[in-house]
GUKE-571368 format. One record per residue (C-alpha): residue number from 1; chain; x, y, z. Coordinates in nm, 4 decimals, m for minus. Layout:
BEGIN
+-----+------+----------+----------+----------+
| pos | unit |        x |        y |        z |
+-----+------+----------+----------+----------+
| NUM |    A |        X |        Y |        Z |
...
+-----+------+----------+----------+----------+
# end
This chain:
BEGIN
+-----+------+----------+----------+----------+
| pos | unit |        x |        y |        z |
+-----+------+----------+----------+----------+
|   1 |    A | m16.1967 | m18.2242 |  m2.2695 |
|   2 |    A | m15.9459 | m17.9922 |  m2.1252 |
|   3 |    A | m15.6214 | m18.1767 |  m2.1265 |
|   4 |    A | m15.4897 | m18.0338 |  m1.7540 |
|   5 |    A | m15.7927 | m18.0718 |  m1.5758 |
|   6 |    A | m16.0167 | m18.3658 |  m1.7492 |
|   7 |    A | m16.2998 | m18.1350 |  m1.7659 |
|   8 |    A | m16.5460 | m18.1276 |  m2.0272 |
|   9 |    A | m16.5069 | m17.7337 |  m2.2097 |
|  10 |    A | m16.7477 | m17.6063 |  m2.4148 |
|  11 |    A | m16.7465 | m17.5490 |  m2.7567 |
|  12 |    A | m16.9027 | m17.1791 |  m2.7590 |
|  13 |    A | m16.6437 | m17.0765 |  m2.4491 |
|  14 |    A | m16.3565 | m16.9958 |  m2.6345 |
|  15 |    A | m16.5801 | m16.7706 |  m2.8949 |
|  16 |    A | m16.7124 | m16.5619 |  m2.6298 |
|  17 |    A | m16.3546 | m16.5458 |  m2.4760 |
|  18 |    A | m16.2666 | m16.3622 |  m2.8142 |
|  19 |    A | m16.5660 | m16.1654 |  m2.7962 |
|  20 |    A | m16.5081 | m16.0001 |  m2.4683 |
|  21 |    A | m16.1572 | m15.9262 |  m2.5764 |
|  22 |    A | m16.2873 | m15.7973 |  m2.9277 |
|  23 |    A | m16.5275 | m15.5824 |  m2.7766 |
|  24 |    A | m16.3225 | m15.2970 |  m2.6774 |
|  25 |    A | m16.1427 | m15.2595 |  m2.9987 |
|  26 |    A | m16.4874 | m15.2871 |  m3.1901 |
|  27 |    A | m16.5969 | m14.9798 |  m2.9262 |
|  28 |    A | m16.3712 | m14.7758 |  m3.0228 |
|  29 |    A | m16.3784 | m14.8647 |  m3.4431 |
|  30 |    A | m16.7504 | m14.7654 |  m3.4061 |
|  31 |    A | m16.6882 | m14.4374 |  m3.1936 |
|  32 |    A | m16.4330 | m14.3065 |  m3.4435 |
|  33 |    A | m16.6840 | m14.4157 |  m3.7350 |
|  34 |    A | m16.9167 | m14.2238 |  m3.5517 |
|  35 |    A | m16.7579 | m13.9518 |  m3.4425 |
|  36 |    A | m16.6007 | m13.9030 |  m3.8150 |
|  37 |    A | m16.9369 | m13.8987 |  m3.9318 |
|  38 |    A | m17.0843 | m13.6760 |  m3.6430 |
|  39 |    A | m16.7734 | m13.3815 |  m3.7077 |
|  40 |    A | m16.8409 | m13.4166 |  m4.0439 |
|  41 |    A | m17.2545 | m13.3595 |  m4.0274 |
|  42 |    A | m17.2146 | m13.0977 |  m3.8078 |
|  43 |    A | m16.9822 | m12.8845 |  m4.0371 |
|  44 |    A | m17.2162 | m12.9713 |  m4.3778 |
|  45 |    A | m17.5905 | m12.9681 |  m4.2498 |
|  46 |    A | m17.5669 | m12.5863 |  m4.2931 |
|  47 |    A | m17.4464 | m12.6270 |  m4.6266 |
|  48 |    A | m17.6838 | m12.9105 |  m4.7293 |
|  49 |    A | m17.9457 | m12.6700 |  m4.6270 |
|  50 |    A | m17.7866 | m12.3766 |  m4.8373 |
|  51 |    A | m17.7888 | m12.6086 |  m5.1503 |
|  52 |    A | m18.1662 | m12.7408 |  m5.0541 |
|  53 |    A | m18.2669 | m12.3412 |  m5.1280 |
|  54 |    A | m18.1332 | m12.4151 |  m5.5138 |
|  55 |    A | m18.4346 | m12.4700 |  m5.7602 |
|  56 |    A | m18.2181 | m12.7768 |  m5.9115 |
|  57 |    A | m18.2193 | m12.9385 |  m5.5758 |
|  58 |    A | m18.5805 | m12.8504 |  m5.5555 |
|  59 |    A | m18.6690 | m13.0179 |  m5.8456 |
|  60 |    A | m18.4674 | m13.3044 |  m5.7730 |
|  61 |    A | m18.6481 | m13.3168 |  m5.4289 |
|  62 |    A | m19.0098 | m13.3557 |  m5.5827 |
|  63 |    A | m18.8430 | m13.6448 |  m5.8183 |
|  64 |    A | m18.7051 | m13.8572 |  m5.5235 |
|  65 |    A | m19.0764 | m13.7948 |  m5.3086 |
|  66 |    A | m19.2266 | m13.9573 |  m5.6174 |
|  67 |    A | m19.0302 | m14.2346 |  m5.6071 |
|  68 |    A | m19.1550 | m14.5537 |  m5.4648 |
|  69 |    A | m19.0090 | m14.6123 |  m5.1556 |
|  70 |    A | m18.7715 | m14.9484 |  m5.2458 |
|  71 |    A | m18.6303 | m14.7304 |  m5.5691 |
|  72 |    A | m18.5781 | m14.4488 |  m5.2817 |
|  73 |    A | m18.3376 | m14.6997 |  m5.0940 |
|  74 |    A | m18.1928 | m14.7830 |  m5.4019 |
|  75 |    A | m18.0881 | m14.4719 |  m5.4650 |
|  76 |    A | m18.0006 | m14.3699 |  m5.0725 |
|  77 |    A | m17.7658 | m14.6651 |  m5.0974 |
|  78 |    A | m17.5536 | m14.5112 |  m5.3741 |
|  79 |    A | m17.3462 | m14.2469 |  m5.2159 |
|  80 |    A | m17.3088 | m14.5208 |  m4.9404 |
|  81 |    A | m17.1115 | m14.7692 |  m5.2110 |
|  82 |    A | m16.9711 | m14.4905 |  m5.3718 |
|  83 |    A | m16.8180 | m14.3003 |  m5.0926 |
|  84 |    A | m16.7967 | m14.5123 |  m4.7932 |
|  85 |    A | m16.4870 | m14.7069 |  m4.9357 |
|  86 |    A | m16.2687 | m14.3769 |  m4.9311 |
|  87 |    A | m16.2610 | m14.3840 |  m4.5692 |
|  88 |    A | m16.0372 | m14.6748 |  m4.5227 |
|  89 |    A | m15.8387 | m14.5692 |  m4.8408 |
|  90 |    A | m15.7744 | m14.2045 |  m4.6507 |
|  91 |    A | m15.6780 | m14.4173 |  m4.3291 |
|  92 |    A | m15.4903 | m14.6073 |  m4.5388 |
|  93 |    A | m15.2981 | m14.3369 |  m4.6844 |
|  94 |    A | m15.2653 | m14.1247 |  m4.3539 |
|  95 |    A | m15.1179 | m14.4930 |  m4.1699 |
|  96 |    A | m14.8571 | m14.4768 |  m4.5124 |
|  97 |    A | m14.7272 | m14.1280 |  m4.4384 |
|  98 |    A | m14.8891 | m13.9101 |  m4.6500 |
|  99 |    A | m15.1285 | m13.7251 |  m4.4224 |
| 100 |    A | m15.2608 | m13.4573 |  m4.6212 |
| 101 |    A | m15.3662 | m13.6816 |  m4.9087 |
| 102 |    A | m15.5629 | m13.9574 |  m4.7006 |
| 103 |    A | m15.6902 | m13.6274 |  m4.4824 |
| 104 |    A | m15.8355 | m13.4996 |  m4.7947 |
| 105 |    A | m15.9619 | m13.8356 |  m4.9521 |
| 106 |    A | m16.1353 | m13.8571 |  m4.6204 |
| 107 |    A | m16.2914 | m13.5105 |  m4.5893 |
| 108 |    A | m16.3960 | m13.5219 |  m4.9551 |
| 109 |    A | m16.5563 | m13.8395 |  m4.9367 |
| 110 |    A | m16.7643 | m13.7283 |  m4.5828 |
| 111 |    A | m16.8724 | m13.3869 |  m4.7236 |
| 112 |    A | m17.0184 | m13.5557 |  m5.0445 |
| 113 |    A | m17.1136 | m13.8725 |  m4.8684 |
| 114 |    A | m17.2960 | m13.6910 |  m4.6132 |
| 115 |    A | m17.4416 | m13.3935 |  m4.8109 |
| 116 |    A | m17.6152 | m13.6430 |  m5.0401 |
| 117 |    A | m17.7288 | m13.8774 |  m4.7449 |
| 118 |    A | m17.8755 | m13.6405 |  m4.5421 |
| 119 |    A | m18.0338 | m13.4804 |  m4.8196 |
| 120 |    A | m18.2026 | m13.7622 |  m4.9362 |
| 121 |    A | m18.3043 | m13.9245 |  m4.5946 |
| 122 |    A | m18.4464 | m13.5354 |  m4.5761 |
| 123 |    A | m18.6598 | m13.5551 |  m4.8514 |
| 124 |    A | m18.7275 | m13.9776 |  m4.8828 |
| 125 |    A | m18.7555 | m14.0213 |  m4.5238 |
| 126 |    A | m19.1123 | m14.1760 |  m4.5194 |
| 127 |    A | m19.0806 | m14.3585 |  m4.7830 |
| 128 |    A | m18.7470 | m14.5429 |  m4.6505 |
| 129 |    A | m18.9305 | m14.6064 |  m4.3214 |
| 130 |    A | m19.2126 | m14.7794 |  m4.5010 |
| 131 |    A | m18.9656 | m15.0458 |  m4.5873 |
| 132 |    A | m18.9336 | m15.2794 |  m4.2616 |
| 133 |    A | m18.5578 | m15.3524 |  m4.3058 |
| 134 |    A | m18.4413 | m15.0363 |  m4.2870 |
| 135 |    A | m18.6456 | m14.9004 |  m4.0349 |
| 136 |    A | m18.5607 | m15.1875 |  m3.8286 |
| 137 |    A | m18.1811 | m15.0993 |  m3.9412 |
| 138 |    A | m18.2220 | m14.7373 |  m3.8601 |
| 139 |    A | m18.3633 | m14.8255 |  m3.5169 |
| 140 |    A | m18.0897 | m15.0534 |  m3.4490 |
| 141 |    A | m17.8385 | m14.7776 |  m3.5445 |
| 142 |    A | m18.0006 | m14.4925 |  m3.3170 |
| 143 |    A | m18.0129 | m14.7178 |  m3.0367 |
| 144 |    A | m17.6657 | m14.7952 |  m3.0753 |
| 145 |    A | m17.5937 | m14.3858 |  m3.1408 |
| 146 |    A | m17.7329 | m14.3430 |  m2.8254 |
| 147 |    A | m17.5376 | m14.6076 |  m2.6593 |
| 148 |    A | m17.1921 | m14.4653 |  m2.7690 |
| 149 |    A | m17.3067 | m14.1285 |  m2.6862 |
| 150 |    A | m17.3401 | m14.2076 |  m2.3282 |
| 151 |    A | m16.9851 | m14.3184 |  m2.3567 |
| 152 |    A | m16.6898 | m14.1257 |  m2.2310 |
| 153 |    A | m16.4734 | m14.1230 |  m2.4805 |
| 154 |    A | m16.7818 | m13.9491 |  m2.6870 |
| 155 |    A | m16.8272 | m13.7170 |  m2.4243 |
| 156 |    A | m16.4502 | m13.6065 |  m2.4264 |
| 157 |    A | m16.4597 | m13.5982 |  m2.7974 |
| 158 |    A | m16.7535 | m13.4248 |  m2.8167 |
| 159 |    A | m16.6171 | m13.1309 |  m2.5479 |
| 160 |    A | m16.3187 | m13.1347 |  m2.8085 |
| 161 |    A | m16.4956 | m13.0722 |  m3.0945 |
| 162 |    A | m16.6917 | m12.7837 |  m2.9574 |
| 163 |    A | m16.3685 | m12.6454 |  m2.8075 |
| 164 |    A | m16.2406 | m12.6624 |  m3.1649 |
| 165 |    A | m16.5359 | m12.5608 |  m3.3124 |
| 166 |    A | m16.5636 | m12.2220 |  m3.0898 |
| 167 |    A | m16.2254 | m12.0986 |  m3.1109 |
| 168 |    A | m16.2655 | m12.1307 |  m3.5039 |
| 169 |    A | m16.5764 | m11.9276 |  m3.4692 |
| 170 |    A | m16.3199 | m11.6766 |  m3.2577 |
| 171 |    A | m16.0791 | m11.6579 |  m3.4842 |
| 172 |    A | m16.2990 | m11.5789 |  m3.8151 |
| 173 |    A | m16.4614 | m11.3037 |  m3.5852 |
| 174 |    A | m16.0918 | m11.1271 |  m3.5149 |
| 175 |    A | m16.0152 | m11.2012 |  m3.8823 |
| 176 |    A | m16.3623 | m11.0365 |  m3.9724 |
| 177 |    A | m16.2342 | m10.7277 |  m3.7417 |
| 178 |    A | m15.8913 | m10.7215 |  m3.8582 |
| 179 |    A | m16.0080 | m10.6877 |  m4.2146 |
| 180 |    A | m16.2576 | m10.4281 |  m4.1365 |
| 181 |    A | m16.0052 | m10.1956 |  m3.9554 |
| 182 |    A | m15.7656 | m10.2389 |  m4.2363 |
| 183 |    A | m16.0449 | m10.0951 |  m4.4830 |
| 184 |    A | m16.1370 |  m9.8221 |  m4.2387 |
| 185 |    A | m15.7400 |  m9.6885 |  m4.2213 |
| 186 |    A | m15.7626 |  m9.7047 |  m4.5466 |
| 187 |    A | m16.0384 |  m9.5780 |  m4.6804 |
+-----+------+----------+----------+----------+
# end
């Protein structure tokens, strides 16, 4: 009963009170989690396919498609538990003042998160998707992917991170030049 009014309030009202105000902040948690992960794969899926043209990786690609496909989650998983926990630790560290450590805590921890993952879901992708969990996970993700990508706030993001992206490309082009007229003067 609410006390001003004598009416009868329901139990489940306040809960969805909270989540309409949570909802925002959880948003914008999962668009930086995305878009941290999204920079990140963009910068490393050339390299991951670099490192796919070593015979070692190779050979450890025929292992993992002989793998059954539960001990293929198993071992997708790892570099999840291993490497997932530095991102809060680098946030941590950034919120504490020291930027350039939790910067580099995070950007380790993404290249060799990501590198891994994407090489493995690469090479043991039909085998995870013949376990029901995590292809109904996986769905559920890239439906959400696709929600937050019709967001705003990913769209600006997104327009910043090419804009970044490009005038890096610009600048190791008149770097490239630079260098080469310096070895034509002198040579």
């Amino acid at each position: 009963m609410d006390a001003t009014s004598g009416a009868k309030v329901s139990g489940s009202e306040p809960r969805i009170q909270v989540g309409r105000a949570l909802k925002p902040i959880v948003v914008v948690f999962a668009v930086l989690y995305f878009l941290i992960d999204a920079l990140f794969f963009g910068l490393i899926k050339p390299f991951g396919t670099w490192l796919s043209k070593f015979r070692i990786f190779s050979r450890l690609g025929r292992w993992v498609r002989s793998l059954g496909p539960y001990s293929t989650l198993a071992l997708f998983v790892i570099p999840f538990v291993v490497f997932e926990p530095l991102k809060p630790i680098g946030l941590y560290l950034i919120a504490s003042g020291r930027v350039i450590d939790g910067t580099f805590v995070i950007g380790v921890g993404e290249v060799l998160k990501i590198t891994i993952v994407e090489r493995l879901f690469q090479v043991g992708r039909d085998k995870l998707m013949m376990v029901p969990a995590f292809a109904r996970c996986y769905e559920f993700l890239m439906s959400w992917r696709v929600y937050f990508e019709t967001l705003a706030v990913w769209q600006a993001m997104l327009r910043w991170a090419r804009a970044i992206k490009e005038r890096g490309h610009r600048m190791l082009a008149f770097g490239e030049n630079w260098l080469a007229s310096l070895k034509r003067k002198g040579g």
